[in-house]
ZADO-1210 file (C-alpha; in nm, 4 decimals, padded with zeros to 6 digits):
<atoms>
<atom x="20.5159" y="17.3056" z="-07.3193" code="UNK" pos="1"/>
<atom x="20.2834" y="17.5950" z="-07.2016" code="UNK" pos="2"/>
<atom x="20.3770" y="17.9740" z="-07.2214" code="UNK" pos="3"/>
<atom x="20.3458" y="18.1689" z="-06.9251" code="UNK" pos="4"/>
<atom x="20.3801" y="18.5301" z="-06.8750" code="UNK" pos="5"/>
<atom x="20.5012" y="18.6811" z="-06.5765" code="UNK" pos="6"/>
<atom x="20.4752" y="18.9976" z="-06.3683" code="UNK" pos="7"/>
<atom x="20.7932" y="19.1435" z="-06.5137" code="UNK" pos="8"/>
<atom x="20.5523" y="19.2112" z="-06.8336" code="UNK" pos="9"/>
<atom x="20.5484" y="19.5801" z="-06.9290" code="UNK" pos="10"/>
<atom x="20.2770" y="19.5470" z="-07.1834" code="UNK" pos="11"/>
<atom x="20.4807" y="19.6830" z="-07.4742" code="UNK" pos="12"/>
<atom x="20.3015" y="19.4483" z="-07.6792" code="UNK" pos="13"/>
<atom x="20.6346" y="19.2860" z="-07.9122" code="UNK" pos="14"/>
<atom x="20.4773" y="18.8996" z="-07.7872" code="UNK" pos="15"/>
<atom x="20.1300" y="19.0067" z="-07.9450" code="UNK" pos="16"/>
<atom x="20.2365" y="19.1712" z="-08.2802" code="UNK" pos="17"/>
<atom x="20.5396" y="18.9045" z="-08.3324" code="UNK" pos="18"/>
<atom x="20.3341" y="18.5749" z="-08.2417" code="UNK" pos="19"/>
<atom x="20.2823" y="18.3955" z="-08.5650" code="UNK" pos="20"/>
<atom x="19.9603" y="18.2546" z="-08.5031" code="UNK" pos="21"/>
<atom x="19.7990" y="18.5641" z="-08.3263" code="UNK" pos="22"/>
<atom x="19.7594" y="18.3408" z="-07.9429" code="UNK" pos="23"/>
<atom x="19.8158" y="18.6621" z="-07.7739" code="UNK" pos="24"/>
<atom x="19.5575" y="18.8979" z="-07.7177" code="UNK" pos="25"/>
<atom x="19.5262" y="19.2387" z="-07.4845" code="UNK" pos="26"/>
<atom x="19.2568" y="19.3812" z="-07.2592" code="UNK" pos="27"/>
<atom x="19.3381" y="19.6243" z="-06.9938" code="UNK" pos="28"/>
<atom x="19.7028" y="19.5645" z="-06.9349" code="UNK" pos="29"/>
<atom x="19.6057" y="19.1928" z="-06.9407" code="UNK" pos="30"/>
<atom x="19.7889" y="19.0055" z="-07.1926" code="UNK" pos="31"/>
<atom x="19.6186" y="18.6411" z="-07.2147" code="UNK" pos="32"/>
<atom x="19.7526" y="18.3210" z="-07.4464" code="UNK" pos="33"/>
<atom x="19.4918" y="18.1235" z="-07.6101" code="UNK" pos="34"/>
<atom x="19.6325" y="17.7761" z="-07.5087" code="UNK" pos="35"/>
<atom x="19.4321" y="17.6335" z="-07.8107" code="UNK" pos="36"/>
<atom x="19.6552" y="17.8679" z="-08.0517" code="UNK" pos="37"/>
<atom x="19.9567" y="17.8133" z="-07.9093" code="UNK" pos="38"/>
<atom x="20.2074" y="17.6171" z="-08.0282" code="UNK" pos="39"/>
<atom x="20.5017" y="17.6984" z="-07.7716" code="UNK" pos="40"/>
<atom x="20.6919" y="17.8156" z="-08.1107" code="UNK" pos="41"/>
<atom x="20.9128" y="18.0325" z="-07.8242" code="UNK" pos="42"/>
<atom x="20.8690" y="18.3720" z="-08.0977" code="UNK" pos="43"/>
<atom x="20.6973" y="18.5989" z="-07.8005" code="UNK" pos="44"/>
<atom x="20.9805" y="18.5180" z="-07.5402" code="UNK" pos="45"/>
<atom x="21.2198" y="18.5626" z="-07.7999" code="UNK" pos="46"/>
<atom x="21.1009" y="18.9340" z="-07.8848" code="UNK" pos="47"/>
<atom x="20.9883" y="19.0161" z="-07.5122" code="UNK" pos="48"/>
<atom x="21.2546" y="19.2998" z="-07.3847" code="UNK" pos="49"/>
<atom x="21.1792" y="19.2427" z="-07.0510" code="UNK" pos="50"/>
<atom x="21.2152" y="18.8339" z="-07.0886" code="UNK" pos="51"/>
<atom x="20.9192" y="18.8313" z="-06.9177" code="UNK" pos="52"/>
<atom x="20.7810" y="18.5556" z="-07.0862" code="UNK" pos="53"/>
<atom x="20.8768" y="18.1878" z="-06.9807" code="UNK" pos="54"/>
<atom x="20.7988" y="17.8416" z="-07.1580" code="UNK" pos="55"/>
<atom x="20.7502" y="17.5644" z="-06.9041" code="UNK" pos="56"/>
<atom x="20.7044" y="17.1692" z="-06.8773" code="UNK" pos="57"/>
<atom x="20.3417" y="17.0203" z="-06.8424" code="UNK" pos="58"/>
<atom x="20.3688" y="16.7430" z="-06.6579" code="UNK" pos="59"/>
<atom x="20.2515" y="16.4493" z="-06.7784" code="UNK" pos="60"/>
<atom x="19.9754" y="16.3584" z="-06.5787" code="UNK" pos="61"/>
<atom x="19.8739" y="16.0601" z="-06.7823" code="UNK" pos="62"/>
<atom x="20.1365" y="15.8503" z="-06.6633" code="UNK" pos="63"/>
<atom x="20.0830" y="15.6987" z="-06.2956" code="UNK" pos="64"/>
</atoms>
């Protein structure tokens, strides 16, 4: 899974304060997920107001 937030984002900052393992950062109304933190846990879109934040399928590109 990968966590992707989209333009609906109002920068409130609930995803950054809430995620357990501090993979959201801010920098000038930027909010940016350290994909090596993450865990797709789901706690940010769960607390984001605006539901601005989705988690989505990686394909699995090692299969051909």
């Amino acid at each position: 899974m990968a966590v992707k937030i989209n333009d609906d984002c109002i920068f409130c900052g609930s995803c950054v304060v809430n995620c357990p393992l501090g993979a959201i950062s801010t920098s000038d109304f930027h909010l940016e997920i350290d994909p090596h933190l993450c865990t797709s846990c789901g706690t940010c879109a769960s607390v984001c107001p605006m539901d601005a934040i989705q988690l989505t399928e990686i394909p699995d590109r090692s299969v051909r």
